[in-house]
N, C-alpha and C positions, 0 to 999 in steps of 0.2 A: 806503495802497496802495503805501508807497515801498520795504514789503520782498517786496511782491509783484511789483512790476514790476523786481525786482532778480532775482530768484529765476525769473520765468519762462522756457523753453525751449522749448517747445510749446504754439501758444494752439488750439484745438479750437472749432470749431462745427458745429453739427448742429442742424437744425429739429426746434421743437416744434409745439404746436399754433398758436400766433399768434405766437410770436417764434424765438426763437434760444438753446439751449444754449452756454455758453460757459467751458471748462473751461479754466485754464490749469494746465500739469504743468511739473513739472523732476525731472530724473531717475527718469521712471517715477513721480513720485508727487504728487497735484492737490495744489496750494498755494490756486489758489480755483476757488470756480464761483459762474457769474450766469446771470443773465439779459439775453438783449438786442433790444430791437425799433427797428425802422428805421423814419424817418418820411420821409418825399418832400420834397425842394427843387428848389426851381431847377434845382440844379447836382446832382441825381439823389439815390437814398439817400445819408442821412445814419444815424448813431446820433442814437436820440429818448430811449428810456429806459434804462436800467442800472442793474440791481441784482444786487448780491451775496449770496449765500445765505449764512448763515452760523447756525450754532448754531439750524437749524430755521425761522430766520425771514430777510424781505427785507429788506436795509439800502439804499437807494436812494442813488445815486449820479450824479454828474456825469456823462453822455455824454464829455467829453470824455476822463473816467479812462482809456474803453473805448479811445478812440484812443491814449493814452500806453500802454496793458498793450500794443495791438497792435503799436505801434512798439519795443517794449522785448523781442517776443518773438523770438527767433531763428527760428523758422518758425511759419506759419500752416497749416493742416489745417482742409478740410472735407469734412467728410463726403459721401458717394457715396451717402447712404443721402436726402441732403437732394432735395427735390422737384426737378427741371431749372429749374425759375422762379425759385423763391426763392434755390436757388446762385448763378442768374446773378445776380439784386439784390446776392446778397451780395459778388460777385465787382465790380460797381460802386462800392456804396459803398470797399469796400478802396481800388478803383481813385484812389477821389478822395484819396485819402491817401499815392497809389502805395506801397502794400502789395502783394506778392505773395503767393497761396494755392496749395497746390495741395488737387488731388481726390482723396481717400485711403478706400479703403474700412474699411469701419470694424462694430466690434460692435454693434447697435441697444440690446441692452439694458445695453452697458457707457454708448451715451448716455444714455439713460432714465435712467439713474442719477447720471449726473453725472461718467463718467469714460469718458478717453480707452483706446481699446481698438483700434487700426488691426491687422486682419486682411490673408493674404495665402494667395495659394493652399495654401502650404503649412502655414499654421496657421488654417483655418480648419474650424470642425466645425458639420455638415450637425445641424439639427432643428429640429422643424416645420418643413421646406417652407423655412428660411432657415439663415443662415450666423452663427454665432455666435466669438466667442472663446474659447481655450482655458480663460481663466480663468472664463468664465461656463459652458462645457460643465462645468468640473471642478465647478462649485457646483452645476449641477443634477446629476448622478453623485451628489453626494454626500446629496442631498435623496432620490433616487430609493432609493440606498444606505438611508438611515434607516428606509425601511419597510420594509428586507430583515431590520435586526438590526444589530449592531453589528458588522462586520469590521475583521478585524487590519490590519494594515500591508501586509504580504505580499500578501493579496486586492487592497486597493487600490491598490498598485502595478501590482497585473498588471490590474486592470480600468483605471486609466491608460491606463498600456503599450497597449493593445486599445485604446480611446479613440483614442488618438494616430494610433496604427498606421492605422485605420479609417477615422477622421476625421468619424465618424459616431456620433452622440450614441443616435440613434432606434436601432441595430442592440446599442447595448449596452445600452439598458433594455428588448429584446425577450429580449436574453440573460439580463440577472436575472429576466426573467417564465417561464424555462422556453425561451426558443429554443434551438434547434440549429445554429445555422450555422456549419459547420465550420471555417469561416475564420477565426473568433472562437474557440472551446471549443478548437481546436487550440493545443496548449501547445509540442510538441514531438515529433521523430521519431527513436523509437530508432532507426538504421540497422543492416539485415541485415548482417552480416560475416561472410566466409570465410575459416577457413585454411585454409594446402594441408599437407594432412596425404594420405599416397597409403596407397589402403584397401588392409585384410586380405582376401585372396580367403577365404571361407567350409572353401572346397575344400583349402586349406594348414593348416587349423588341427589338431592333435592331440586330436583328442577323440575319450570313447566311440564305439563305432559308431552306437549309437542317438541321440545326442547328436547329434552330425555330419549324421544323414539328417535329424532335425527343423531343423537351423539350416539347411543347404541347401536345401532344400524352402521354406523363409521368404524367405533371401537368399544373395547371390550374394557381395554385399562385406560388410562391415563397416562402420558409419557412422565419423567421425575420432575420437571419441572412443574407442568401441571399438577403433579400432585402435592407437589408444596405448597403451591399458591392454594388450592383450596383446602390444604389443612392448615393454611394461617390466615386464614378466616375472608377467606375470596369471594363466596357465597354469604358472609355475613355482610357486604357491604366496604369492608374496610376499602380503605387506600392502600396501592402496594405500587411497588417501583419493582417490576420483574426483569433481571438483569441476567442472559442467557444466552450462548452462540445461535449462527443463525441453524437453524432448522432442526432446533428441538422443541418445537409449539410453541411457541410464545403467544402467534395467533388466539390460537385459542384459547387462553386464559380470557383474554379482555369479549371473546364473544359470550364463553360462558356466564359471564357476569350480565355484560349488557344485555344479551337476548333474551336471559332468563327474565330480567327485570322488570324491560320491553312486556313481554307476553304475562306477565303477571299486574300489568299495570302501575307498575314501580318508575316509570316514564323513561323515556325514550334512550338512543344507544348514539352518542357521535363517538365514529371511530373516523379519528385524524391522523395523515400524513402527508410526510414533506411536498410531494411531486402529483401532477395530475394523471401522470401515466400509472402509477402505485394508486391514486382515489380509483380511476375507471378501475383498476383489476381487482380492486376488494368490492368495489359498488355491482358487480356484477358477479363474484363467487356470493355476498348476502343475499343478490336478488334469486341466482340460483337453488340456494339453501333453503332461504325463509319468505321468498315472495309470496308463498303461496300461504303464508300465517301472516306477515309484517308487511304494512307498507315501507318502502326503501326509496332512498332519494339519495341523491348526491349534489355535494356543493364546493365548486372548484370554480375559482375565480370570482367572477362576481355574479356568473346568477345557472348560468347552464354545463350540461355533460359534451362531452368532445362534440358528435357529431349528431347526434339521434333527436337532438329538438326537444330533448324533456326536460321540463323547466325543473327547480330548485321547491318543494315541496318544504317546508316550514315545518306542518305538522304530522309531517310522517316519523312511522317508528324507528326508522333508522336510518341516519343520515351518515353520508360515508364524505368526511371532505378534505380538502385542504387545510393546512395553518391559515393560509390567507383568506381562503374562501370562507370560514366560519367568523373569523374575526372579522371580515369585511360585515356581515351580518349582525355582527355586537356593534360595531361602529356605526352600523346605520339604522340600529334600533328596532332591527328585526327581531318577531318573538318566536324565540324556539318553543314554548311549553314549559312540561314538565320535562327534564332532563335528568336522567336516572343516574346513566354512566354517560363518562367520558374516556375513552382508550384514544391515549395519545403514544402512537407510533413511533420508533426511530427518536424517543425524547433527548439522547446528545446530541442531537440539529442543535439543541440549548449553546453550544462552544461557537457554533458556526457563525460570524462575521455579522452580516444585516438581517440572518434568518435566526439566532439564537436570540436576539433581544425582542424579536416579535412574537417566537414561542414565548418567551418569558412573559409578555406582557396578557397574550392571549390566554394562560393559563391562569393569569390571576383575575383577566377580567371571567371567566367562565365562571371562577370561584364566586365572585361577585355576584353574576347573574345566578348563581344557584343560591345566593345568601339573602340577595335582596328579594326574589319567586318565594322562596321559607316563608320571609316576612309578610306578604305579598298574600299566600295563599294559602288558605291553613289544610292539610292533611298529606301537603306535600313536602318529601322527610330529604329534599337536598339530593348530592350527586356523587357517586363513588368516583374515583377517579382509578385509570391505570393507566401508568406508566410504563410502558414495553424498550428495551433494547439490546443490542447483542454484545457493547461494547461501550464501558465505562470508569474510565481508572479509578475514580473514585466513587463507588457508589453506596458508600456507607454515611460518606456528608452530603450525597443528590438524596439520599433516600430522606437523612433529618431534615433539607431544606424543600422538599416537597412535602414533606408532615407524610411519610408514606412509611408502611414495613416496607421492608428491602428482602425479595427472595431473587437469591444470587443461586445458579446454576450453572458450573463450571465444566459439565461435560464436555468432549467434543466425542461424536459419534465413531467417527473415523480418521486413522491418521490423514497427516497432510503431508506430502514430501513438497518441499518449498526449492526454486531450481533458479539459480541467474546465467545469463549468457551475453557476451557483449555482442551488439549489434549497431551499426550504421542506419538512420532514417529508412533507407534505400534498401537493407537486408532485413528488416524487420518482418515484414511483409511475408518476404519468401518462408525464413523462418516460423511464423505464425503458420502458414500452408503446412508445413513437414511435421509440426505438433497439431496441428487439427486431423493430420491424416495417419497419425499415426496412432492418436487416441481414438479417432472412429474405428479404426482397423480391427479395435481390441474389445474384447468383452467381460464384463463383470462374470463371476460367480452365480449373482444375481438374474442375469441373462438379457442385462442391460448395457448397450455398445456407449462408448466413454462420446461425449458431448461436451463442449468447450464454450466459454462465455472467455470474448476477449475485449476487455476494455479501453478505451484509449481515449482521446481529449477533444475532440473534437467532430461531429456530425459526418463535414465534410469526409472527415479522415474515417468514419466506420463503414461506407460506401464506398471507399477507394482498395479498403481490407479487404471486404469482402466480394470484392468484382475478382480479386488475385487468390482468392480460395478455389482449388477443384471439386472440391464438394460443395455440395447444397448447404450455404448459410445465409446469412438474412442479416442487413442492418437492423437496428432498433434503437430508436430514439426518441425523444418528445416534438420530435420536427415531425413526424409519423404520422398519420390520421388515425383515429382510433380502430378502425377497421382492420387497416395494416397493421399495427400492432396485436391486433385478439390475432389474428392470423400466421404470425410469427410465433406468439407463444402456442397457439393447438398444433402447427407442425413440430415446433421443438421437443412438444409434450410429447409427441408420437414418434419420435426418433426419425424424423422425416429431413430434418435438419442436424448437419454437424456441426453448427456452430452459430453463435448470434455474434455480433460487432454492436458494442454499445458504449455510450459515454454514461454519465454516472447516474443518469435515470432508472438501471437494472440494481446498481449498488445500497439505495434504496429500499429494496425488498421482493421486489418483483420476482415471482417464484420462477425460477428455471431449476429444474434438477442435474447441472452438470457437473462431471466427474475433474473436469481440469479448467482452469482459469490462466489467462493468459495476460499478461499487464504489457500491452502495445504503447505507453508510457506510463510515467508515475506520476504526470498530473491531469488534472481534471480542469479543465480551458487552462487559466493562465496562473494556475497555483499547485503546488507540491501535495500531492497527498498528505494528508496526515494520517501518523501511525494508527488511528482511531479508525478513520474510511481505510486503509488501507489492512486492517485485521477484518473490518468488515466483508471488504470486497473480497477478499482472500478465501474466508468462512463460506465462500458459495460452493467453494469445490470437493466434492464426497458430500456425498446424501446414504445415513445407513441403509435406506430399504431398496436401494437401487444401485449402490457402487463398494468394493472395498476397500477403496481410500481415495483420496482427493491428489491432485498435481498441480502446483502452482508454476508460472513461469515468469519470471520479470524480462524483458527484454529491453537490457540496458544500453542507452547510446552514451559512449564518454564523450564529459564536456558538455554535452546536449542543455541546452534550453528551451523554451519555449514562448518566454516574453522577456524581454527586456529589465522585469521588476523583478525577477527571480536572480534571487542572491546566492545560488545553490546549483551544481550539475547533478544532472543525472544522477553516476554515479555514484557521487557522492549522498544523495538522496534514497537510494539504491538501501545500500549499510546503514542506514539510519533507521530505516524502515524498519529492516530485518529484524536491529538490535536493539529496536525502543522497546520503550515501557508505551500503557496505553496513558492519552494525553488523560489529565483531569477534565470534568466536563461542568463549565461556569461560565457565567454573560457576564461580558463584563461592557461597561456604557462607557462611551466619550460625549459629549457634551450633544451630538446629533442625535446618537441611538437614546440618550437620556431626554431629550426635549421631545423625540417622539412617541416615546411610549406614556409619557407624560402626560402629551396631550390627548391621545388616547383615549389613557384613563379619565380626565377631565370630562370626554363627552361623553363615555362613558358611565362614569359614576359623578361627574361634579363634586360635591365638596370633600365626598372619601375618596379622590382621587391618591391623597396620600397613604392613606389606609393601602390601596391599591400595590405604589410601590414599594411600601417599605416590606409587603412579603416576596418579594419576587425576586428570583436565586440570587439576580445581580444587584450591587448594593448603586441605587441608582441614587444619584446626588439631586435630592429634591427641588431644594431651598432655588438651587441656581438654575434647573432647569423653570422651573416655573416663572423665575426672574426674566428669563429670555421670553417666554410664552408672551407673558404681560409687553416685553418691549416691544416686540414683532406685533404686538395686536393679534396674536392668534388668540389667546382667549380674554374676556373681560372678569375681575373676577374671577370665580369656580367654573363662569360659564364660557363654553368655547364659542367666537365670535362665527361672524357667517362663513368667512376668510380661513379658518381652525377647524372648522369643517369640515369644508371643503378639502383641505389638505389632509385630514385625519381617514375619510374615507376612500382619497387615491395613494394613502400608503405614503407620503412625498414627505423627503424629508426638508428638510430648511431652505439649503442653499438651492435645490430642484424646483420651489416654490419660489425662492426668489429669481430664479432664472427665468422660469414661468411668467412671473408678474410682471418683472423687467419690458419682459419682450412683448406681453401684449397692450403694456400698455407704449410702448414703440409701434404699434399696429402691425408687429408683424404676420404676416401670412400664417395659418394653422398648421401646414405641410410644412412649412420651415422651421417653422418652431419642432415639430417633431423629429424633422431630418434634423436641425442643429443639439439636440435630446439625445439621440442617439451617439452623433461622435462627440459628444462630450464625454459619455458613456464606456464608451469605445478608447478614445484618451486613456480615461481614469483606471 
């Protein structure tokens, strides 16, 4: 006993069933525990037995040990949790030895245990009906956690943090079961912001006649970002890189330009974006607007509109297309005209994987065909370009590598309250139901009921959402017929619908006005968002002229994957999101995306193919990709072969051609060839 009565700091008791817990600590950590029961004398309790617990077993000891650890300890502590009768005995015997105690409240189950635990208002956490200590809430959290799955650090950090914050054990294992309470799921608040930018009256702008009578009939001003853009010289022609949340007009900068231009004979307007579901829904708000001044066409894919049979029109005034579908067009030596503007849509697609290095490349051939037309044609003055986005880390070097002014608009209209909650595959579902029905429930200021756009990764899975909603909502996706989809956006428009279910075709642009956003995962097929798409997709929720603020929700599964190649959970996916910066936005070529934009440009422009690459954002390695060109026989010379052609105008990159080639000259069957296409595909 003599290096324990050396060693103690705090002696601890607490009733058990017939005697007395008796812990002694130092420095926050037990050096022993016994046991001890008090017997009656004369001169009042006494200590009768004492035993030390030690290695699972009782080692019995001298009574009077008890009285030497008590005298040896620097303070005594008992517990508040001990019956009023038995404290007072306890508070007797001490007496006879004049020892002082005091009454400390204390953890019950850090006594049960065998260790000292004193609680105090502020560190104490509510469950079952009693009051626990921090370090025993943290061990049931963590027990409760084990049947969720294994989460990262970052979750359990923040389910702590909630813990603490709350002080309430019971509120955060209602939260891992699916609760809602806002008080908890609440992460953070974007805040609204305003600059003072003093708007364009509608009525001062130089525009066509007809141009003019349709924007003033719309509006009286200009939103701030619009009026930046045309007082840094938007109507003069210039190039500009407009870089602005969603749903502060961005639209309309690149129509104002184009249309005007259009109708004044300045040549024609391509307004480009990623997805054919976003081409039909602007190819029909222009045909709406301007049909009755402009011929309008659209070009998505390689020659037609979803479903209505009308062909792809060359020389109409305003062509509304794809990336793919206009550059299919330049690769197959199709003549647009004169081409005034170009408003290229959503331009950080430029970061994206097989789709940035084709914007990249379709942007410098456009550049091309408006330089070699100059040459070409004299009294035709070339082609304004505008670049639209809502979300770009760095848009002061996209702006110098475009040759563009940069008007940067950092409004948000309205805040955003951003919410996480963990959920199981299996709960998510139901969850998404109690937030779709509880934001319908409710109504804007505005006198518009809150409507939900919930995204998640996969077609199949927006149909299975939305069968488990009780309210009227609607899939939407590019699997869709165009029909079906005009008819999901007019009821959603009309509040007919509380909620869409879509994969990242909506993320895109595609206008829904909804008050809350719901993330039914964080990736999009078989990849993690990025903080890029994932500020974008977020920016749908709050519209000023219809809601007064926005509500985000992540519904996170721990551990969760969803392909094999992802190196990341949920979770942890989750907090990265939250607390990134927005990614830079640059192409960058490995020796595929290099050799096909290459050749591209080759049939393209032939011998200024290099001219071509060397302005385009990514720094494409010439020398070597042209060296493959020539080995493969896709091109001879400048010129591209029959074989570079053919592969340049189906998009195909190298190894897809050679697989191609392989097998037909194997004679394999055409349907096999396409069925062994796909699950390579599929594999990859």
């Amino acid at each position: 006993m003599s290096k324990q009565l050396a060693e103690v700091g705090t002696l601890f008791l607490h009733e058990a069933r017939s005697d007395y817990t008796v812990v002694a600590n130092r420095d926050g950590s037990r050096v022993l525990r016994g046991r001890l029961e008090l017997k009656e004398t004369s001169a009042g309790p006494r200590p009768g037995k004492f035993r030390v617990l030690r290695d699972g077993e009782d080692h019995p000891r001298s009574p009077d040990e008890f009285v030497d650890l008590a005298r040896a300890a620097s303070r005594i502590r008992i517990s508040e949790q001990t019956s009023p009768e038995r404290r007072e005995r306890l508070r007797e015997m001490l007496d006879g030895y004049q020892l002082e105690a005091m009454t400390v409240r204390t953890c019950r189950r850090c006594a049960n245990d065998g260790r000292y635990g004193p609680i105090t208002e502020d560190t104490a956490i509510e469950h079952n009906g009693e009051h626990i200590c921090r370090d025993c809430a943290r061990r049931e959290l963590e027990r409760e956690l084990s049947y969720k799955g294994e989460f990262t650090g970052a979750a359990e950090e923040r389910l702590e943090e909630l813990l603490y914050d709350s002080k309430d054990l019971d509120r955060i294992v209602n939260l891992l079961q699916g609760g809602l309470d806002p008080d908890l799921t609440k992460y953070d608040e974007v805040s609204a912001t305003v600059e003072d930018v003093s708007p364009v009256r509608t009525d001062e702008l130089d525009l066509h006649p007809a141009l003019a009578d349709h924007v003033q009939d719309r509006f009286e001003e200009l939103l701030p970002v619009q009026s930046l853009s045309v007082r840094n010289g938007l109507l003069d022609g210039d190039d500009q890189l407009v870089v602005s949340a969603t749903a502060t007009g961005k639209t309309l900068v690149g129509e104002l330009a184009g249309i005007d231009r259009a109708l004044k004979g300045d040549g024609k307007l391509l307004f480009l974006v990623p997805l054919v579901a976003l081409a039909n829904q602007k190819h029909e708000d222009f045909e709406d607007r301007y049909g009755d001044v402009l011929d309008v066409s659209i070009r998505v894919g390689s020659s037609r509109i979803a479903d209505d049979g009308n062909r792809f029109d060359p020389n109409a005034d305003v062509i509304v297309g794809t990336y793919e579908g206009i550059d299919h067009a330049l690769r197959t030596g199709k003549d647009l005209g004169d081409v005034g503007t170009v408003v290229i849509d959503e331009v950080h697609t430029l970061k994206e994987g097989e789709r940035g290095h084709r914007l990249d490349g379709l942007i410098s051939r456009l550049k091309h065909y408006s330089e070699d037309r100059m040459e070409r044609h004299e009294g035709y003055d070339g082609t304004q370009f505008v670049y639209l986005s809502a979300t770009v880390g760095n848009p002061e070097w996209l702006a110098e590598r475009l040759r563009a002014t940069l008007i940067e608009f950092e409004e948000r209209p309205v805040p955003i309250e951003r919410h996480v909650t963990f959920a199981d595959g299996r709960e998510k579902a139901d969850i998404a139901d109690k937030l779709v029905k509880r934001e319908f429930d409710t109504k804007s200021s505005k006198g518009y009921r809150g409507q939900t756009i919930i995204f998640t990764n996969s077609r199949r899975r927006c149909h299975e959402i939305s069968r488990k909603l009780r309210y009227d909502s609607a899939p939407y996706h590019a699997g869709l017929d165009y029909g079906r989809r005009k008819k999901v956006e007019r009821m959603f428009g009309n509040q007919e619908l509380s909620a869409v279910v879509t994969t990242a075709a909506l993320a895109a642009g595609v206008d829904f006005p909804a008050s809350q956003v719901v993330f039914d995962t964080l990736a999009m097929g078989i990849e993690w968002l990025s903080v890029q798409e994932f500020s974008q997709m977020l920016g749908r929720a709050g519209r000023p002229d219809y809601h007064d603020r926005g509500r985000v929700y992540l519904l996170v599964e721990p551990d969760a994957v969803y392909h094999n190649s992802m190196d990341r959970t949920e979770d942890e996916v989750a907090f990265t999101l939250l607390k990134g910066e927005m990614e830079d936005v640059a192409t960058h070529y490995d020796e595929t995306a290099a050799v096909e934009e290459t050749l591209a440009n080759v049939v393209v422009a032939g011998k200024r193919a290099k001219r071509l690459n060397d302005r385009m954002i990514g720094d494409v390695p010439t020398k070597h990709a042209v060296g493959k060109l020539l080995e493969w026989e896709f091109i001879d010379g400048f010129s591209p072969t029959p074989l570079g052609r053919a592969i340049c105008r189906h998009f195909l990159a190298p190894d897809e051609a050679f697989r191609i080639l392989d097998a037909v000259r194997r004679g394999t069957d055409p349907y096999d060839l396409v069925a062994d296409l796909e699950l390579y595909d599929d594999e990859e």
